[in-house]
PDB file as gemmi writes it, atoms N, CA and C in Angstrom:
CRYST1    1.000    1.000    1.000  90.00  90.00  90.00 P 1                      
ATOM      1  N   UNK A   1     127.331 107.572 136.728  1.00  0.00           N  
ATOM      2  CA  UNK A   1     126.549 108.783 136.636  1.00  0.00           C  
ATOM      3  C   UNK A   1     127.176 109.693 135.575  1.00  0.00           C  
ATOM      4  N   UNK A   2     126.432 110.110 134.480  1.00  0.00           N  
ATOM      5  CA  UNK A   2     126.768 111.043 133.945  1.00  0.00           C  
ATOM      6  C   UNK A   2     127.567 112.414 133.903  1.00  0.00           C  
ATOM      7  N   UNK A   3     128.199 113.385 133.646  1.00  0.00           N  
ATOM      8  CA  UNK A   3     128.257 114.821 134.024  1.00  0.00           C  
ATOM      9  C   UNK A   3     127.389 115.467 133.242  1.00  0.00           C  
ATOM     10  N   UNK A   4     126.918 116.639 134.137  1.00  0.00           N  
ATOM     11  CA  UNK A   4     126.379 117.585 133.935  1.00  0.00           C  
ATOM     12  C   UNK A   4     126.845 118.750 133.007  1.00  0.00           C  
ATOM     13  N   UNK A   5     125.452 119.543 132.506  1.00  0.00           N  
ATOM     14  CA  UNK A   5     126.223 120.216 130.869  1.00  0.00           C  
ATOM     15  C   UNK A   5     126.104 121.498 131.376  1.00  0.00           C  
ATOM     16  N   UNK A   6     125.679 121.570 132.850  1.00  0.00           N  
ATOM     17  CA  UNK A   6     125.824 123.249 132.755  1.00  0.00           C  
ATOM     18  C   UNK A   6     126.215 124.440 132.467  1.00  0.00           C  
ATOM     19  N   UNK A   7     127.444 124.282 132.542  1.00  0.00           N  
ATOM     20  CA  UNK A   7     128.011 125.471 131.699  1.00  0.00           C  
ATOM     21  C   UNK A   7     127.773 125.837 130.844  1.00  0.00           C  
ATOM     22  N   UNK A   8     127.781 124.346 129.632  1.00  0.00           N  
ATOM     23  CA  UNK A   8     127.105 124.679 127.875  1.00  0.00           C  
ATOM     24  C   UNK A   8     125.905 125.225 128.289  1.00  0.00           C  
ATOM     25  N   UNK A   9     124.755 124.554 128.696  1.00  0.00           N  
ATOM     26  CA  UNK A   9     123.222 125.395 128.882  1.00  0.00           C  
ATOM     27  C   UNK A   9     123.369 126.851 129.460  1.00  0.00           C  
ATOM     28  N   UNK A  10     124.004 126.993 130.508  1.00  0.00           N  
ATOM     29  CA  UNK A  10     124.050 128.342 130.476  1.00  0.00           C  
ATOM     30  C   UNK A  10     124.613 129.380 129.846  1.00  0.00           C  
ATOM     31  N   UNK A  11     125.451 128.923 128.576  1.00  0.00           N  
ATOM     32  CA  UNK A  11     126.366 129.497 127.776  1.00  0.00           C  
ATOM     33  C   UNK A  11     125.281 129.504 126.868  1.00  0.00           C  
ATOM     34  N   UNK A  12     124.591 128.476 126.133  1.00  0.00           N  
ATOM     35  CA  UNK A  12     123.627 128.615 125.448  1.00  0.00           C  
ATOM     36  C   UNK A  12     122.174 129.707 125.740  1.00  0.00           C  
ATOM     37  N   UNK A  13     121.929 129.478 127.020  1.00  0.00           N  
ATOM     38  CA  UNK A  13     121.047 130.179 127.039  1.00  0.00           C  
ATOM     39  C   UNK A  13     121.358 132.176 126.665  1.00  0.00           C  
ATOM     40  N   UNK A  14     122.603 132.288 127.613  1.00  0.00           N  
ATOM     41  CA  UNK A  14     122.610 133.919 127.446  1.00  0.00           C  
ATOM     42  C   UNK A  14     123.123 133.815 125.917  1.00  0.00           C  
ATOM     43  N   UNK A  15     123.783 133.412 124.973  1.00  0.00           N  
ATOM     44  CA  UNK A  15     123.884 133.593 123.509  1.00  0.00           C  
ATOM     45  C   UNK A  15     122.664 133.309 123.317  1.00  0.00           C  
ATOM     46  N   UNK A  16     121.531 132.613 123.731  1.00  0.00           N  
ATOM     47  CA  UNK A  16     120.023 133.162 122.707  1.00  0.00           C  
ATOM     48  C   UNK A  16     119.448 134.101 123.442  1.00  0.00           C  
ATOM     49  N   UNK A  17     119.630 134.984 124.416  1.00  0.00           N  
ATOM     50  CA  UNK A  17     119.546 136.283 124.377  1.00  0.00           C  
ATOM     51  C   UNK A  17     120.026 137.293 123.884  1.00  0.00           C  
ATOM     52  N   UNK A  18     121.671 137.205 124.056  1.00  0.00           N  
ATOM     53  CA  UNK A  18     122.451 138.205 123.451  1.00  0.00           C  
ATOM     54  C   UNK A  18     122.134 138.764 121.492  1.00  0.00           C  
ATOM     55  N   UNK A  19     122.535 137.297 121.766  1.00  0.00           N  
ATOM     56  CA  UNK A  19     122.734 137.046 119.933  1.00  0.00           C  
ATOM     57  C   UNK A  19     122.124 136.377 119.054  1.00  0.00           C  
ATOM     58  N   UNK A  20     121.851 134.929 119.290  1.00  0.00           N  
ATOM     59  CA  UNK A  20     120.962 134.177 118.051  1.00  0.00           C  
ATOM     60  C   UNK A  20     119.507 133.901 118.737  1.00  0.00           C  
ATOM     61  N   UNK A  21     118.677 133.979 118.982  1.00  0.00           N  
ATOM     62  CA  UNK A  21     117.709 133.313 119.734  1.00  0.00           C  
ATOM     63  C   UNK A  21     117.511 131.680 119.262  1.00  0.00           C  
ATOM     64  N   UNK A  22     118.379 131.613 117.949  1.00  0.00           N  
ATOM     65  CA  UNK A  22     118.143 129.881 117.972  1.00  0.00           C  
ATOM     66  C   UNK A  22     118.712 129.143 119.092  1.00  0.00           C  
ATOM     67  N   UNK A  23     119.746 129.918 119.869  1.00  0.00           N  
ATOM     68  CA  UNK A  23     120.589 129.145 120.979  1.00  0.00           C  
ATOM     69  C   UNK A  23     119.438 129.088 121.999  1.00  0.00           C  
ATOM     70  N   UNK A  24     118.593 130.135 122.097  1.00  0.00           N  
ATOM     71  CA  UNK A  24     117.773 129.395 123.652  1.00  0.00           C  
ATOM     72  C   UNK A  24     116.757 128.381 123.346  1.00  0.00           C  
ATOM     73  N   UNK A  25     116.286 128.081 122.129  1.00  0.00           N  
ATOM     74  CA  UNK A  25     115.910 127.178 121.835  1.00  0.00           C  
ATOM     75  C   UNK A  25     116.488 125.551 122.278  1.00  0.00           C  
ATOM     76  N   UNK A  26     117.816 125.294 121.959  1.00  0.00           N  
ATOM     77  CA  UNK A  26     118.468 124.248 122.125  1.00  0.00           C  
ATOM     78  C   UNK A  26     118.806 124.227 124.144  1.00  0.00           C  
ATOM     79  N   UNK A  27     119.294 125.605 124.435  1.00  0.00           N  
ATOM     80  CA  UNK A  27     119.106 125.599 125.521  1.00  0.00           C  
ATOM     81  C   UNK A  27     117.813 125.148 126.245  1.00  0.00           C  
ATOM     82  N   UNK A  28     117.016 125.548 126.163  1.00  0.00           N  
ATOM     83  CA  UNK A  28     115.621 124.837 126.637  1.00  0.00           C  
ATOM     84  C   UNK A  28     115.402 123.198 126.609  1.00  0.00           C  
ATOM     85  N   UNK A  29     115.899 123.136 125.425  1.00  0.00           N  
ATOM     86  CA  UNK A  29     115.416 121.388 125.314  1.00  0.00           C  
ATOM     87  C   UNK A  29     116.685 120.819 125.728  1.00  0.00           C  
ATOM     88  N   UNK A  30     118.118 120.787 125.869  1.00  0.00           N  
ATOM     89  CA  UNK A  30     119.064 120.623 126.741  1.00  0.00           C  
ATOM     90  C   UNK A  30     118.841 120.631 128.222  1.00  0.00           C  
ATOM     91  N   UNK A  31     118.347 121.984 128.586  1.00  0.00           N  
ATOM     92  CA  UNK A  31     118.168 121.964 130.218  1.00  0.00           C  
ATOM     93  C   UNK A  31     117.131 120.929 130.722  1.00  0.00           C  
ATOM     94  N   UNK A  32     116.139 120.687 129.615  1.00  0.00           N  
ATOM     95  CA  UNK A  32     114.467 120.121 129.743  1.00  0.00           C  
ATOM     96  C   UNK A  32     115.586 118.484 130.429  1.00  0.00           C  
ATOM     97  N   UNK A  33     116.066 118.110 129.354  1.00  0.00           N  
ATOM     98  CA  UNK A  33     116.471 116.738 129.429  1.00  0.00           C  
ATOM     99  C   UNK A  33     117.364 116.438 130.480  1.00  0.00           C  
ATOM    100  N   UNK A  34     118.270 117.520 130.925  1.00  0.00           N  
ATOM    101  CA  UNK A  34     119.300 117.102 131.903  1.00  0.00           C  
ATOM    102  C   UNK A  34     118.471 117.544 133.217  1.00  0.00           C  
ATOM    103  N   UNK A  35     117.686 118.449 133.533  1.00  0.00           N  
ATOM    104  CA  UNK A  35     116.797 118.170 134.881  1.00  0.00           C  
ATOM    105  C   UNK A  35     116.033 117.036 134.909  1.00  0.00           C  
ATOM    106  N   UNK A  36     115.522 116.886 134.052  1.00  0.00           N  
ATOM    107  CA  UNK A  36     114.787 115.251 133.977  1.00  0.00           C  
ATOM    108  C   UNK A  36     116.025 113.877 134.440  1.00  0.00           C  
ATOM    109  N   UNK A  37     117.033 114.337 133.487  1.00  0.00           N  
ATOM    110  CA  UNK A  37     117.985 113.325 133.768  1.00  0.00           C  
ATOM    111  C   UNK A  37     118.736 113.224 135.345  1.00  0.00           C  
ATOM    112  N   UNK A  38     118.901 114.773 136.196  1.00  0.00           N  
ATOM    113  CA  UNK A  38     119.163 114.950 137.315  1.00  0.00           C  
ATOM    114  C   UNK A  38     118.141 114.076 138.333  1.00  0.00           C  
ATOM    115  N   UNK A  39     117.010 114.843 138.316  1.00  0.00           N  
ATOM    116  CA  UNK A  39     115.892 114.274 138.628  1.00  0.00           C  
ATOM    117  C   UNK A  39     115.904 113.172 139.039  1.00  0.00           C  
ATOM    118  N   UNK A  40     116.043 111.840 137.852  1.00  0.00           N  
ATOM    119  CA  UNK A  40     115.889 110.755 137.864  1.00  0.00           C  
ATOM    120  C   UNK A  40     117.253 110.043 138.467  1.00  0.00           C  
ATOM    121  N   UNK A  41     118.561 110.782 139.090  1.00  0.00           N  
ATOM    122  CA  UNK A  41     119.338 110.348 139.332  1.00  0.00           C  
ATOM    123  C   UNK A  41     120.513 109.694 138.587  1.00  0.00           C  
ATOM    124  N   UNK A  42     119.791 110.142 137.135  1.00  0.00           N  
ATOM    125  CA  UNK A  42     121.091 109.805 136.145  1.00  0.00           C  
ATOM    126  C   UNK A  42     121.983 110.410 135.936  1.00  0.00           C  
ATOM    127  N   UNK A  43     122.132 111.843 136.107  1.00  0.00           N  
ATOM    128  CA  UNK A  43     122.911 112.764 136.024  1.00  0.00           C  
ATOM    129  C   UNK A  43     123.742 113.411 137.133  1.00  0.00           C  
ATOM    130  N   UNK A  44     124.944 113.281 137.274  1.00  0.00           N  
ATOM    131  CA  UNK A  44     125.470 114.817 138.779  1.00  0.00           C  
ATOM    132  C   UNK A  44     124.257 115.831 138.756  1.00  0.00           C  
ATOM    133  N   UNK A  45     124.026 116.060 140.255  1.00  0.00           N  
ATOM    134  CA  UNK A  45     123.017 117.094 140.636  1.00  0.00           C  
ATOM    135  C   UNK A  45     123.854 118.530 140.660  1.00  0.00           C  
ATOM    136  N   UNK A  46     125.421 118.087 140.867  1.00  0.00           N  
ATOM    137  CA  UNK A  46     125.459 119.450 141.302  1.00  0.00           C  
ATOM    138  C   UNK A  46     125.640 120.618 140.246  1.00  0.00           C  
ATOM    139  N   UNK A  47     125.640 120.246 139.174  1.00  0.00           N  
ATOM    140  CA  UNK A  47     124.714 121.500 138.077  1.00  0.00           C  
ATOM    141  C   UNK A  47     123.315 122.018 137.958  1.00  0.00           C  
ATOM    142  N   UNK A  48     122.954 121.780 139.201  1.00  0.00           N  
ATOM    143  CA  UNK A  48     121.157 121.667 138.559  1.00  0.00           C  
ATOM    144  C   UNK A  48     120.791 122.972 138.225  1.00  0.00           C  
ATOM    145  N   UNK A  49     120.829 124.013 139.629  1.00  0.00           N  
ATOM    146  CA  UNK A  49     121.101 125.811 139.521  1.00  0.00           C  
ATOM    147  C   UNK A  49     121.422 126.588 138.154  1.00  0.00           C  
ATOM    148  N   UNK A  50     122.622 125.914 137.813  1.00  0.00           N  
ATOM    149  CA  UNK A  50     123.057 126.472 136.753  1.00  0.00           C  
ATOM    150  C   UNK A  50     122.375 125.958 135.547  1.00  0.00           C  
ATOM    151  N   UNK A  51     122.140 124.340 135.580  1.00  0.00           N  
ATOM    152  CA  UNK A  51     121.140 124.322 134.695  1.00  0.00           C  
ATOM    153  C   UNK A  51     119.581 124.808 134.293  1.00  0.00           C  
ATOM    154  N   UNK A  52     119.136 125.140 135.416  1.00  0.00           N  
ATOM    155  CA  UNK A  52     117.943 125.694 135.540  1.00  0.00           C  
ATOM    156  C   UNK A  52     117.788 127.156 135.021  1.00  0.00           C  
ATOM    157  N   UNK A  53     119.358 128.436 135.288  1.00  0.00           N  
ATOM    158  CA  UNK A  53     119.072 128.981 135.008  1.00  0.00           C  
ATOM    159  C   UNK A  53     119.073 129.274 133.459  1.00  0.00           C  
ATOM    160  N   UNK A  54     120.034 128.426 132.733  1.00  0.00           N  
ATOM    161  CA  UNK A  54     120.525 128.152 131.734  1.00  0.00           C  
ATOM    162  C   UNK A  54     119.174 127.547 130.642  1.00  0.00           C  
ATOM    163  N   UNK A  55     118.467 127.041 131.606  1.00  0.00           N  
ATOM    164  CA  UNK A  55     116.902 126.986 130.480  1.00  0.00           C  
ATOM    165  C   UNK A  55     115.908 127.825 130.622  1.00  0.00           C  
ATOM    166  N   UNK A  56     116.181 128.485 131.782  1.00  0.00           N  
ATOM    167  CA  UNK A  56     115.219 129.792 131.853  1.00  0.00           C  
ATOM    168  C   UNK A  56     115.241 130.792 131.065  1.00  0.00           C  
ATOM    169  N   UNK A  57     116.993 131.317 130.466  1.00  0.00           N  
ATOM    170  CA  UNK A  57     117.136 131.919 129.600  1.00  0.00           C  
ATOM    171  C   UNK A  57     117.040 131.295 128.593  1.00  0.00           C  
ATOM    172  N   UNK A  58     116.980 130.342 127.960  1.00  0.00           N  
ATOM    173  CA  UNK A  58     116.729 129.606 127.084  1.00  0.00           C  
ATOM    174  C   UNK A  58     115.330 130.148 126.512  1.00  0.00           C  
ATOM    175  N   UNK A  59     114.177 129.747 127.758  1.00  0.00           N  
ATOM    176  CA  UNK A  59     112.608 129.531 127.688  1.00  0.00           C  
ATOM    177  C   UNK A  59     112.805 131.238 127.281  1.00  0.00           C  
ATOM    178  N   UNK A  60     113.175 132.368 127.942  1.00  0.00           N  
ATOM    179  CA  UNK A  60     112.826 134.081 127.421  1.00  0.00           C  
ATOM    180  C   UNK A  60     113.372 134.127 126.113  1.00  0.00           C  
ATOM    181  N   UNK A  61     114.130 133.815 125.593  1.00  0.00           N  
ATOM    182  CA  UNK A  61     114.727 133.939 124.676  1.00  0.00           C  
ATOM    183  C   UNK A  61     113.968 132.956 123.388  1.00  0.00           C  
ATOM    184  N   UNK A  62     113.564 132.071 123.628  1.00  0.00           N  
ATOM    185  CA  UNK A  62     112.807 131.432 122.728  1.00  0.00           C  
ATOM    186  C   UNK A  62     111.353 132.166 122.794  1.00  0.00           C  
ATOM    187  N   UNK A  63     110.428 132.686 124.138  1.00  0.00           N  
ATOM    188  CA  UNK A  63     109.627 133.692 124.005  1.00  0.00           C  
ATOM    189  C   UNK A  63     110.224 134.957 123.118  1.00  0.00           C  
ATOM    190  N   UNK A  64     110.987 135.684 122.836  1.00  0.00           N  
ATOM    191  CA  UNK A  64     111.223 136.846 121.976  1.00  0.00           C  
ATOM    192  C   UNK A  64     111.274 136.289 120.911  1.00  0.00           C  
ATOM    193  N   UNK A  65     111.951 135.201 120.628  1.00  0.00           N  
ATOM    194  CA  UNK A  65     111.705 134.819 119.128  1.00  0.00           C  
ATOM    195  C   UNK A  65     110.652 134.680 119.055  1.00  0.00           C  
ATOM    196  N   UNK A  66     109.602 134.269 119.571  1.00  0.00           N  
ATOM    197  CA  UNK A  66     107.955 133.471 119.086  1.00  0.00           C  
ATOM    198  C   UNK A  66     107.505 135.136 118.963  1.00  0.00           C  
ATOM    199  N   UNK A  67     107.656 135.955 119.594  1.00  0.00           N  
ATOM    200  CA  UNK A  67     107.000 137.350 119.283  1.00  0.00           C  
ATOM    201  C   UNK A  67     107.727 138.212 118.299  1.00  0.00           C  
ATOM    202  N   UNK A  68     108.869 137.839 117.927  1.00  0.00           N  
ATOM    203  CA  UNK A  68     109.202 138.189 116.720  1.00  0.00           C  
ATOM    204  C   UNK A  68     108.799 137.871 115.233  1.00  0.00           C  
ATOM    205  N   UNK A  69     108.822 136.431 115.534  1.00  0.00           N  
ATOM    206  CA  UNK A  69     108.154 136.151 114.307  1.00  0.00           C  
ATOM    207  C   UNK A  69     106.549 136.392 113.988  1.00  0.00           C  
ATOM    208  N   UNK A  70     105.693 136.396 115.247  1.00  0.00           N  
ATOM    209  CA  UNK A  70     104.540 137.349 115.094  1.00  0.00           C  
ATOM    210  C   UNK A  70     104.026 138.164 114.637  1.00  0.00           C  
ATOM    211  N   UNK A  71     105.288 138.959 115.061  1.00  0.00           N  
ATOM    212  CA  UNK A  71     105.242 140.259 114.490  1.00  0.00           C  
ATOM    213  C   UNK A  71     105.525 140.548 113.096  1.00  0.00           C  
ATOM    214  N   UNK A  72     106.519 140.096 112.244  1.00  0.00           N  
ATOM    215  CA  UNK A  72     106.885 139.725 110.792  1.00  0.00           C  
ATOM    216  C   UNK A  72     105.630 139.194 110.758  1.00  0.00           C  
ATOM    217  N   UNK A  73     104.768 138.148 110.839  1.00  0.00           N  
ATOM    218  CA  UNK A  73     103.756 137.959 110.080  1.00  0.00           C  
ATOM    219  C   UNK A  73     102.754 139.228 110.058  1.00  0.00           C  
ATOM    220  N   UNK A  74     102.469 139.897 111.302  1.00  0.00           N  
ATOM    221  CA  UNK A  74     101.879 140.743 111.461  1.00  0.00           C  
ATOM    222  C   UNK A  74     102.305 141.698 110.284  1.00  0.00           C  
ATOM    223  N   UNK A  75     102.970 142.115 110.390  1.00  0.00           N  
ATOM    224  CA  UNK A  75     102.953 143.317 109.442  1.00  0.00           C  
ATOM    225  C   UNK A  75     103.394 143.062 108.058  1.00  0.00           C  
ATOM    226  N   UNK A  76     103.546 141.473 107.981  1.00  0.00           N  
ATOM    227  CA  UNK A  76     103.868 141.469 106.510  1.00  0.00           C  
ATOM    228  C   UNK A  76     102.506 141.491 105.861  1.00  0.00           C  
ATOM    229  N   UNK A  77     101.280 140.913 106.786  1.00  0.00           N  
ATOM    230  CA  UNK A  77      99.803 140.856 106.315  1.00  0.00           C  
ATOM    231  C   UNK A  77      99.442 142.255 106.522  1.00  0.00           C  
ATOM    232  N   UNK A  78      99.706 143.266 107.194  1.00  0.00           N  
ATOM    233  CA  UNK A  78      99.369 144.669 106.949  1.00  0.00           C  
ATOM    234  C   UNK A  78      99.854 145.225 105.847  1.00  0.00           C  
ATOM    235  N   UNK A  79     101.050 145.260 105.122  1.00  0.00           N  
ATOM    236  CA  UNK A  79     101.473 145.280 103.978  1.00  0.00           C  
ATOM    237  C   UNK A  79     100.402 144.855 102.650  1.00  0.00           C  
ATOM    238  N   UNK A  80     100.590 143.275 103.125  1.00  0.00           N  
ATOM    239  CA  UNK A  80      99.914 143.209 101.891  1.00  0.00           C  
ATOM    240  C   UNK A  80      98.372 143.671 101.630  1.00  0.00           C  
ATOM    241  N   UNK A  81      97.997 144.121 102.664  1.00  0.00           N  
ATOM    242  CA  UNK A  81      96.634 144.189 102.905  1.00  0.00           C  
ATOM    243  C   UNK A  81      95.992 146.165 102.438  1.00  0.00           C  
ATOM    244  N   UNK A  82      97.036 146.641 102.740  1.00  0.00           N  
ATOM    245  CA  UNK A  82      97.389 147.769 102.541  1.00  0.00           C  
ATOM    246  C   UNK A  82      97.728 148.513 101.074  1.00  0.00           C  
ATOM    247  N   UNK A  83      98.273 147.572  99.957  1.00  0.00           N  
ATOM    248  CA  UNK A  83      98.125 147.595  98.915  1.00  0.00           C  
ATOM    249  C   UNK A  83      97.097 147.233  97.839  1.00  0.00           C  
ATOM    250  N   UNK A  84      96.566 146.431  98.640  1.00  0.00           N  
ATOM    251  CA  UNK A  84      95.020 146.655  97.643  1.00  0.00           C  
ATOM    252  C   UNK A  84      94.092 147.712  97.719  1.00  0.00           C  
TER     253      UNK A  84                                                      
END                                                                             
């Protein structure tokens, strides 16, 4: 049986809140694979908690980025739109 990465995922996840939001990205698809991998009995369960929460912050943190970059498009097309 494998070990479990919890700690990293949950380390990842609050650094893509705190600081890069590229980290909850990787967090997300890290946690995605090791609950799947728990799941299926390939992995130690007893990270699952921590992994779970560790992609949850992952998943908010990759939501603020997706509305960030929204928003940069948003107003970069008000800009340009604004000068003509």
């Amino acid at each position: 049986m494998k070990p479990h990465r919890a700690a990293i995922i949950l380390v990842y996840g609050i650094l893509g809140l705190m600081l890069c939001q590229l980290f909850g990205i990787a967090a997300w698809s890290m946690g995605t694979a090791d609950l799947k991998a728990m799941n299926d009995g390939e992995m130690d369960r007893s990270g699952y908690d921590l992994t779970k929460a560790g992609r949850i912050c992952g998943m908010v943190a990759t939501g603020i980025f997706a509305f960030q970059i929204i928003v940069c498009v948003i107003v970069g097309i008000v800009m340009v739109a604004s000068r003509q």
